[in-house]
C-alpha positions as CSV (number, residue, x, y, z in Angstrom):
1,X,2.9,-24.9,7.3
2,X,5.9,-23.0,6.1
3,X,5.7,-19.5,5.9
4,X,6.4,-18.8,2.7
5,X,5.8,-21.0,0.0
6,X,6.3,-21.1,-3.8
7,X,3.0,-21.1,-6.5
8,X,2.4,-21.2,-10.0
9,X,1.8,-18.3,-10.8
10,X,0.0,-16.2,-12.8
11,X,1.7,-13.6,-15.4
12,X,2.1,-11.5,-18.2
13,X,3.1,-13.5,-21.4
14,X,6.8,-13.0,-23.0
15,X,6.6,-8.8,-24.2
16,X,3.2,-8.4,-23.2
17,X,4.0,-6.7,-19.8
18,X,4.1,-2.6,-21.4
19,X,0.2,-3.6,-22.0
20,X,-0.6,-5.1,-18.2
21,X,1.0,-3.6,-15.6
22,X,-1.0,-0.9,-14.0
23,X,-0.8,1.3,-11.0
24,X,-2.4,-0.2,-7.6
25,X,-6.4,0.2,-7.6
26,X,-6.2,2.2,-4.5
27,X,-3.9,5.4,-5.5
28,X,-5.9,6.6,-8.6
29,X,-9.6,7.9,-8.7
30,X,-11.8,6.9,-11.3
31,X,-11.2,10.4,-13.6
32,X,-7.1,8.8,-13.2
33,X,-7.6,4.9,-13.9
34,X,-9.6,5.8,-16.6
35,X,-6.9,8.1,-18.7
36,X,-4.6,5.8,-18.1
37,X,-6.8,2.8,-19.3
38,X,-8.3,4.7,-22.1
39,X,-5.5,3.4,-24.6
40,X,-4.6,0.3,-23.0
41,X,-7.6,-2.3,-23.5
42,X,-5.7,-4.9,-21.2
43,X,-4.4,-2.7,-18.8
44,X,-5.4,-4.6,-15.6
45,X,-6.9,-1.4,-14.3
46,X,-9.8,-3.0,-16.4
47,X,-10.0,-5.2,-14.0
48,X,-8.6,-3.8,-10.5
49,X,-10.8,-0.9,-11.5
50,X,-14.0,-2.2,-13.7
51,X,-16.1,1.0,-13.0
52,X,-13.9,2.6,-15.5
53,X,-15.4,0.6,-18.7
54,X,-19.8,0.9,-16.8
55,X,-21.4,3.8,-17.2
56,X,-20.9,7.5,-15.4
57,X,-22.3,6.6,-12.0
58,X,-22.6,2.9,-11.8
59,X,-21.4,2.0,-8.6
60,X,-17.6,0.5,-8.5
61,X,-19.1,-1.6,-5.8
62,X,-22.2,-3.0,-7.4
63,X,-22.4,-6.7,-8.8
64,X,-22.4,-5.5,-12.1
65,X,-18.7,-4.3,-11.3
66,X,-17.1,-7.2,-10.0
67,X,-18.9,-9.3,-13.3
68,X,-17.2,-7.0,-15.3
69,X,-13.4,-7.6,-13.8
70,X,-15.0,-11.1,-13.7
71,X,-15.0,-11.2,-17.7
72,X,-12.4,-9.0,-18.6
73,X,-9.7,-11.2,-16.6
74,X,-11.0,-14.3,-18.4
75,X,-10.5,-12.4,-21.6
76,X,-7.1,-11.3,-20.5
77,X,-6.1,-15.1,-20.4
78,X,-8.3,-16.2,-23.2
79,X,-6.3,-14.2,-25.6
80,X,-3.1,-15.3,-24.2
81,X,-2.1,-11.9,-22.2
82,X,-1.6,-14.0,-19.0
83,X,0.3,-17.5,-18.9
84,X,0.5,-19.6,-16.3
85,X,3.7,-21.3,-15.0
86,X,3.3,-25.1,-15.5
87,X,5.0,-25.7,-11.3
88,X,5.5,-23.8,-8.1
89,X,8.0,-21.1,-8.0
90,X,9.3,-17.8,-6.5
91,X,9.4,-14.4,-8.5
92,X,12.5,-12.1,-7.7
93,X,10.6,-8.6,-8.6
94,X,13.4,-5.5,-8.6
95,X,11.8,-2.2,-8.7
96,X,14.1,0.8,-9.7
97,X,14.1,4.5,-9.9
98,X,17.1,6.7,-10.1
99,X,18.8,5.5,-7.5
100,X,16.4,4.2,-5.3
101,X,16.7,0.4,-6.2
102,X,15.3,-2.8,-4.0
103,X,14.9,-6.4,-4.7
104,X,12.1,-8.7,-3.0
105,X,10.6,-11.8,-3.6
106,X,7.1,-12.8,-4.5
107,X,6.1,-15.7,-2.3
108,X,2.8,-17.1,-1.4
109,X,2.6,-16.3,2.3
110,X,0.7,-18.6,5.3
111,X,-2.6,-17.2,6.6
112,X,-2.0,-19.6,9.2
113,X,1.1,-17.3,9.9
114,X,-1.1,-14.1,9.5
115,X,-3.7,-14.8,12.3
116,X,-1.1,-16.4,15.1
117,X,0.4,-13.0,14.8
118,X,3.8,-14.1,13.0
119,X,3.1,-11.9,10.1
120,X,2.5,-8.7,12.0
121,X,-0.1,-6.1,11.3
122,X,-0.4,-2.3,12.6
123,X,-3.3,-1.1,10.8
124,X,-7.2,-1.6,11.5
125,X,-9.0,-2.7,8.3
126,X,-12.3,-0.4,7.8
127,X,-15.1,-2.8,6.6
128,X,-16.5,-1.4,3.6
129,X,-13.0,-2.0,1.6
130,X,-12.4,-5.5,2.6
131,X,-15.4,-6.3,2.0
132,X,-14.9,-4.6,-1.3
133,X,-11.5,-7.1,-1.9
134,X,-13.3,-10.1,-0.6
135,X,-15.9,-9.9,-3.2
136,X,-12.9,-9.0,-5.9
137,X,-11.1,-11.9,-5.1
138,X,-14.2,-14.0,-5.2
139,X,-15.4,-13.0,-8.7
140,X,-11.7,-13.7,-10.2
141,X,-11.0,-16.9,-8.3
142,X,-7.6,-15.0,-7.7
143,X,-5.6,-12.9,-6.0
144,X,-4.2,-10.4,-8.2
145,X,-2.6,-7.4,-5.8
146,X,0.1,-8.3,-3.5
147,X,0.8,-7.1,0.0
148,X,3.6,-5.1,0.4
149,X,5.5,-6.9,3.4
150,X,8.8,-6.9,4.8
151,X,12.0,-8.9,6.5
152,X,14.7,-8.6,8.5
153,X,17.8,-8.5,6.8
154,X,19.4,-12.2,6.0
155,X,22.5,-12.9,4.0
156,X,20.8,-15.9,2.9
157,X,18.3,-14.7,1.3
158,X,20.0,-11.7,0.0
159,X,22.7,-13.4,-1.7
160,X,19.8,-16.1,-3.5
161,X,18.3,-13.3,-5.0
162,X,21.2,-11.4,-6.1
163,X,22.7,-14.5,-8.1
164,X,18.9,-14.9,-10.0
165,X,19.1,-11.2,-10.5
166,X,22.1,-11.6,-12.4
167,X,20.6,-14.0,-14.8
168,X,18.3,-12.5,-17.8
169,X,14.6,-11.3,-16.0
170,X,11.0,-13.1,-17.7
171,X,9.8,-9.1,-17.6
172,X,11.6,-6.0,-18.0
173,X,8.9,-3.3,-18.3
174,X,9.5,0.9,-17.7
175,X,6.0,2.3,-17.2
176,X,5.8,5.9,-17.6
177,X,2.8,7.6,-16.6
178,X,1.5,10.6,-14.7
179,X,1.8,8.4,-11.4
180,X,4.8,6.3,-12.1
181,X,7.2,8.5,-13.8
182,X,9.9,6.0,-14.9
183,X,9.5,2.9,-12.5
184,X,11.2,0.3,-13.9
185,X,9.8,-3.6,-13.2
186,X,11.7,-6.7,-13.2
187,X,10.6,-10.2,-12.8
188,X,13.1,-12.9,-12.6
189,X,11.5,-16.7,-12.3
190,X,12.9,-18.7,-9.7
191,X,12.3,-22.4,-10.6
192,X,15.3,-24.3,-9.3
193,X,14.7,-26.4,-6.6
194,X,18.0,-25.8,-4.5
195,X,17.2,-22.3,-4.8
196,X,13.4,-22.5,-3.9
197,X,14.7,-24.3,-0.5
198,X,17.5,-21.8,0.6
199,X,14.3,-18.6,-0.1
200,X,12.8,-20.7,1.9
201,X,14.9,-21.6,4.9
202,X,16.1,-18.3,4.9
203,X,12.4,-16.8,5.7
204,X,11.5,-19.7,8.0
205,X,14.3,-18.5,9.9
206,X,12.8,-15.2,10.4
207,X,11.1,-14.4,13.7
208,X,8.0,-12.4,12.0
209,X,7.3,-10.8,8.8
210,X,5.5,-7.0,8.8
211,X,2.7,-5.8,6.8
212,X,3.7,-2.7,5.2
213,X,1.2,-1.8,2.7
214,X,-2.4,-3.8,2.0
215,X,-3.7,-4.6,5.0
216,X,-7.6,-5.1,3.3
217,X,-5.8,-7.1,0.7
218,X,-4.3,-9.6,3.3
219,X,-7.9,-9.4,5.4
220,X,-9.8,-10.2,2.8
221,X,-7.5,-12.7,1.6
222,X,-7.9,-14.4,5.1
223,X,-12.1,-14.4,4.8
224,X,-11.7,-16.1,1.9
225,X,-9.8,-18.8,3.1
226,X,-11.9,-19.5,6.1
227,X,-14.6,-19.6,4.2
228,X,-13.4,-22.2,1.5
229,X,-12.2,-23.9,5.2
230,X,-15.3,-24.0,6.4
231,X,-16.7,-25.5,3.7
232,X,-14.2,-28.1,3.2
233,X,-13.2,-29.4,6.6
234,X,-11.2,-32.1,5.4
235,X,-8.8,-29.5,3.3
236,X,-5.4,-31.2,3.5
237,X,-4.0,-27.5,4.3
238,X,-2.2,-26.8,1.0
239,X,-4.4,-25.1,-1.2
240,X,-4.0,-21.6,-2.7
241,X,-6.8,-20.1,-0.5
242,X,-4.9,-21.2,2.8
243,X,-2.1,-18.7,1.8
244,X,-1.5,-14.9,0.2
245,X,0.2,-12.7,-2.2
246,X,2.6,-10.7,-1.2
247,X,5.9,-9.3,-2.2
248,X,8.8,-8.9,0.9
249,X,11.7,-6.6,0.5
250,X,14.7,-6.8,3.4
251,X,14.0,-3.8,5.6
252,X,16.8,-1.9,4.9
253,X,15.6,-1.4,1.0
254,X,12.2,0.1,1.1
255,X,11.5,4.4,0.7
256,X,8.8,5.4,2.8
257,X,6.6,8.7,2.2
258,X,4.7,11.0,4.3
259,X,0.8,10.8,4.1
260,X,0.0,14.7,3.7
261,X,-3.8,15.7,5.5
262,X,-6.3,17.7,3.9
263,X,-9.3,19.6,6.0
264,X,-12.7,20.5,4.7
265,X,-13.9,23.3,6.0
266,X,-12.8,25.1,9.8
267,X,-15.9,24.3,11.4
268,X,-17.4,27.3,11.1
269,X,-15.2,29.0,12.4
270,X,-12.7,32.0,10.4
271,X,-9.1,31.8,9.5
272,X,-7.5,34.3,11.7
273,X,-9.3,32.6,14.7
274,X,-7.6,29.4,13.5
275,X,-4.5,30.7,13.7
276,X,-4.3,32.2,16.9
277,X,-5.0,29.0,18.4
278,X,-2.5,26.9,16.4
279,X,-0.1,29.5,17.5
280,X,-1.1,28.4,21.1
281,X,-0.1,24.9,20.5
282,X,3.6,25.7,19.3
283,X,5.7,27.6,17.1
284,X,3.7,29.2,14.4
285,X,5.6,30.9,11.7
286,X,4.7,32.1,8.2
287,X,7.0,31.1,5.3
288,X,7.7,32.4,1.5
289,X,8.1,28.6,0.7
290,X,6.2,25.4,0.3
291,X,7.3,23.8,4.0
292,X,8.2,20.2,3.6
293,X,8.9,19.4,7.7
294,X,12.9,18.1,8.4
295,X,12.0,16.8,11.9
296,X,9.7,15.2,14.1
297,X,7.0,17.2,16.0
298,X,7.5,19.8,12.6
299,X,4.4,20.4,10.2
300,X,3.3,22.7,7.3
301,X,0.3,24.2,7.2
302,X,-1.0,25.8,3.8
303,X,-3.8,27.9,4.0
304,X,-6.2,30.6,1.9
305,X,-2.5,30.6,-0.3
306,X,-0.2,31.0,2.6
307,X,2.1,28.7,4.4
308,X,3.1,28.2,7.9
309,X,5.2,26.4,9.7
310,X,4.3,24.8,13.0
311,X,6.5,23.3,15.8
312,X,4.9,21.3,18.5
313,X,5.4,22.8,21.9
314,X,8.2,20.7,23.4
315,X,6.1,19.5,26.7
316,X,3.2,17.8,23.5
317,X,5.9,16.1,22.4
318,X,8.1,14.6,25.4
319,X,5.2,13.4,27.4
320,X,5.6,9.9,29.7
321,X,2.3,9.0,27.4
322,X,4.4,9.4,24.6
323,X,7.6,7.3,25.6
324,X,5.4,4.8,26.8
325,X,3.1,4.8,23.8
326,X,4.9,3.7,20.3
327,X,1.7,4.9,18.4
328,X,1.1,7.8,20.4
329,X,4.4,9.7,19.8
330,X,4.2,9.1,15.7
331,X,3.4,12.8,14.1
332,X,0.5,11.7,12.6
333,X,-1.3,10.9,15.8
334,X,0.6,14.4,17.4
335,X,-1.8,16.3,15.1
336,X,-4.4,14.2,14.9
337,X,-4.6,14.5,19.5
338,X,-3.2,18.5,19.5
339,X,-4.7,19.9,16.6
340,X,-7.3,18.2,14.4
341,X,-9.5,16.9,17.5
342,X,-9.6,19.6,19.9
343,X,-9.5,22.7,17.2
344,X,-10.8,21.2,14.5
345,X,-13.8,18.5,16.1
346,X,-12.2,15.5,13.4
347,X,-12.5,13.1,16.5
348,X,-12.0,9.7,14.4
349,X,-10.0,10.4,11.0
350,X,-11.1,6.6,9.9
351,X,-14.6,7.5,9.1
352,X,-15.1,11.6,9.4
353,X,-15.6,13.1,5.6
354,X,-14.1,16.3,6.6
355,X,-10.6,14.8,6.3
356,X,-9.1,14.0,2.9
357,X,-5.2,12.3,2.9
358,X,-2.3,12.9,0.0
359,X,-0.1,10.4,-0.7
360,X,3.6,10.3,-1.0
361,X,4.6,11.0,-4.5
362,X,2.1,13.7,-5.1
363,X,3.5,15.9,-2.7
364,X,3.1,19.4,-1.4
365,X,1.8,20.1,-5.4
366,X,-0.7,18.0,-4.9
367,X,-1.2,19.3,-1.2
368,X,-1.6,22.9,-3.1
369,X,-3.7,21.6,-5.9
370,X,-6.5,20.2,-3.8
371,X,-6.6,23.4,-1.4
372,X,-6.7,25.5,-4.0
373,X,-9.1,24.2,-6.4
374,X,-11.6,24.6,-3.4
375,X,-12.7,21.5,-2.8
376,X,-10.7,21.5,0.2
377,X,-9.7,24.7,3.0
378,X,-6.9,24.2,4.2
379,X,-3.8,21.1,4.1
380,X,-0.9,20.1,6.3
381,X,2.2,18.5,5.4
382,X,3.7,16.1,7.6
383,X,7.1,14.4,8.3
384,X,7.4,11.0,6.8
385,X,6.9,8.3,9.4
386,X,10.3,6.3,10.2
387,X,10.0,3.0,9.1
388,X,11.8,1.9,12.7
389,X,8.8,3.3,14.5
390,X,6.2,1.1,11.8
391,X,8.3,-2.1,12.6
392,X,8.4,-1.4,16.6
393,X,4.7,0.0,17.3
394,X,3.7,-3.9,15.0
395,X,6.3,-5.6,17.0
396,X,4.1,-4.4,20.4
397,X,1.0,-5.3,18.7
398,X,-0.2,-1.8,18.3
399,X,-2.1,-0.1,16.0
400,X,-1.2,3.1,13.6
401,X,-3.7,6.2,12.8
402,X,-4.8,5.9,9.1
403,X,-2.4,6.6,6.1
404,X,0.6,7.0,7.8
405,X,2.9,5.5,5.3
406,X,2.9,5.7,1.6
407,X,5.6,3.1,0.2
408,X,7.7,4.6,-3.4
409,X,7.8,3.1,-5.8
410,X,4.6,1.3,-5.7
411,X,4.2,-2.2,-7.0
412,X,2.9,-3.3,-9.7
413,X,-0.6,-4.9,-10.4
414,X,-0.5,-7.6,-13.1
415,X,3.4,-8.7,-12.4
416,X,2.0,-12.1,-10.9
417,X,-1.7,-13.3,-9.4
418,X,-2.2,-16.1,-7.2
419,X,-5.4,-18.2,-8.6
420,X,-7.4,-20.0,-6.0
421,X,-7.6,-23.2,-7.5
């Protein structure tokens, strides 16, 4: 099975895509998906998020929930929102903002490719959300958010997508919202064959591919297709449900965040007690500014209104552990092993409720915000994690700490599904 491979897909109709595209599911709460749905009726956050349009309360994960995303996508392509191409083909999808611009291709990936380890993964799925995209996928017979992956670098494929780019894109769409501020989306149809074969040549000679972003998304996607396997064992290996959406952008292209922590409460325990033993870990130093940290083993702490800066004693930093370790020396897991364990008892970030995480384009704001409107004590800031470290600690097969990247700008959901047929 190739590793890529083109599918008809499944998008918004000619000047419909200003009424579609939505934010991700997973970087809004409920209070956000629903403003920004409130106008829109066929925003798909009606159906990434169908707890917005139930009653105060109803569980987002409740049948009634996945029925309703169920419906409203049928609507959505009753009424002509959504049209399907009539044969197989790639989408070149440009995102832009200021001057951060990068072209990737929309490609049906191999599951096959996914579980022998070709398509790499670094993060462990927690259950509850994949089985919460397993039973997404199921009710819409499709898979309507893309992983976020990523290649190496390859003239070939680089140049194909620069000549479609050139032509005149199937959607050109701005969305300007409280998330998004001025993303612009393009989607360019790729339906000659000649080209089709040189996308796909070009990512068959690639060695892997890396899971950047949606990790449950790509899990699920997988349970799904063992399951139809399962109960089809004489599949002839080419349906839709063998493969997964995803969007891969050359490694050279993509903007990576940092994942900012948040803190509950200090386990009983008073500030100025705090303090003193951060202090003992490194540099600690007060500062008249919001501290956004320039280097590795560098962190900001805000607390009770303040800031600090912290610098991780030298020896925490260096260790053989460390140079030995690809996931052990990324700052994410430095505070997690020298700070949030041993002074603050958060032993496993993945399932403790004392630790709340805020992603890339919110910023040290919404750092602030979230300290200060009390439901949260204290927040650190943290240097974003270098996209070289992401592609070597997958390349050894390891595994990263929790939100430890946020990808900017975010794709889109609604640009293109992949039905199951």
């Amino acid at each position: 099975m190739p590793l890529i491979a083109p599918f008809a897909g499944l998008r918004p109709a000619p000047g419909r895509a200003a009424e579609v595209l939505a934010p991700p599911y997973d970087v809004l709460d409920r209070a956000e998906a629903l403003g920004l749905a409130a106008e829109r009726p066929w925003s798909f956050l009606h159906l990434s998020r169908p707890e917005i349009d139930l009653a105060p309360g109803v569980d987002p994960h409740s049948p009634a929930a996945y029925a309703q995303a169920a419906d409203q996508f049928a609507r959505m392509r009753e009424a002509g929102l959504l049209v399907r191409d009539r044969q197989p083909c790639y989408y070149c999808y440009r995102l832009s903002r200021g001057d951060q611009i990068q072209t990737g291709l929309v490609v049906a990936a191999s599951l096959a490719a996914y579980g022998a380890g070709r398509i790499r993964r670094h993060e462990v799925t927690l259950a509850d959300k994949e089985d919460d995209r397993v039973r997404q996928i199921a009710a819409l017979g499709a898979q309507t958010g893309p992983a976020y992956l990523i290649h190496n670098p390859s003239p070939a494929i680089d140049d194909t997508l620069a000549a479609v780019a050139r032509t005149t894109p199937a959607l050109d769409s701005t969305i300007a919202d409280g998330t998004w501020d001025g993303v612009r989306h393009q989607i360019w149809v790729v339906s000659d064959q000649g080209a089709i074969e040189r996308l796909t040549a070009g990512f068959e000679a690639q060695k892997r591919l890396y899971i950047a972003d949606g990790h449950h998304r790509t899990a699920a996607a997988a349970r799904i297709g063992a399951a139809r396997q399962a109960a089809n064992p004489d599949h002839p290996g080419a349906e839709a449900n063998n493969r997964f959406l995803a969007v891969s952008f050359p490694a050279d292209q993509p903007r990576v965040l940092a994942v900012n922590r948040l803190v509950r409460n200090l386990q009983g325990g008073d500030a100025a007690t705090f303090l003193r033993r951060l202090g003992e870990c490194g540099a600690l130093v007060p500062s008249a500014a919001p501290v956004m940290p320039g280097r590795r083993g560098e962190f900001g702490l805000y607390l009770d209104r303040a800031w600090y800066r912290l610098t991780l004693n030298p020896d925490c930093t260096r260790s053989a552990e460390l140079r030995l370790d690809p996931a052990a020396r990324l700052d994410v897991r430095l505070l997690q092993d020298q700070v949030l364990a041993p002074l603050l008892g958060i032993a496993d970030p993945r399932q403790d409720p004392r630790i709340g995480f805020v992603g890339g384009i919110r910023g040290l704001p919404g750092l602030m915000q979230q300290v200060d409107g009390g439901a949260w004590r204290l927040g650190f800031s943290l240097h974003p994690t270098a996209l070289v470290d992401l592609l070597a600690l997958a390349e050894a097969g390891a595994v990263m700490p929790p939100k430890c990247t946020w990808f900017e700008p975010k794709l889109a959901d609604g640009v293109v599904s992949l039905v199951l047929d």
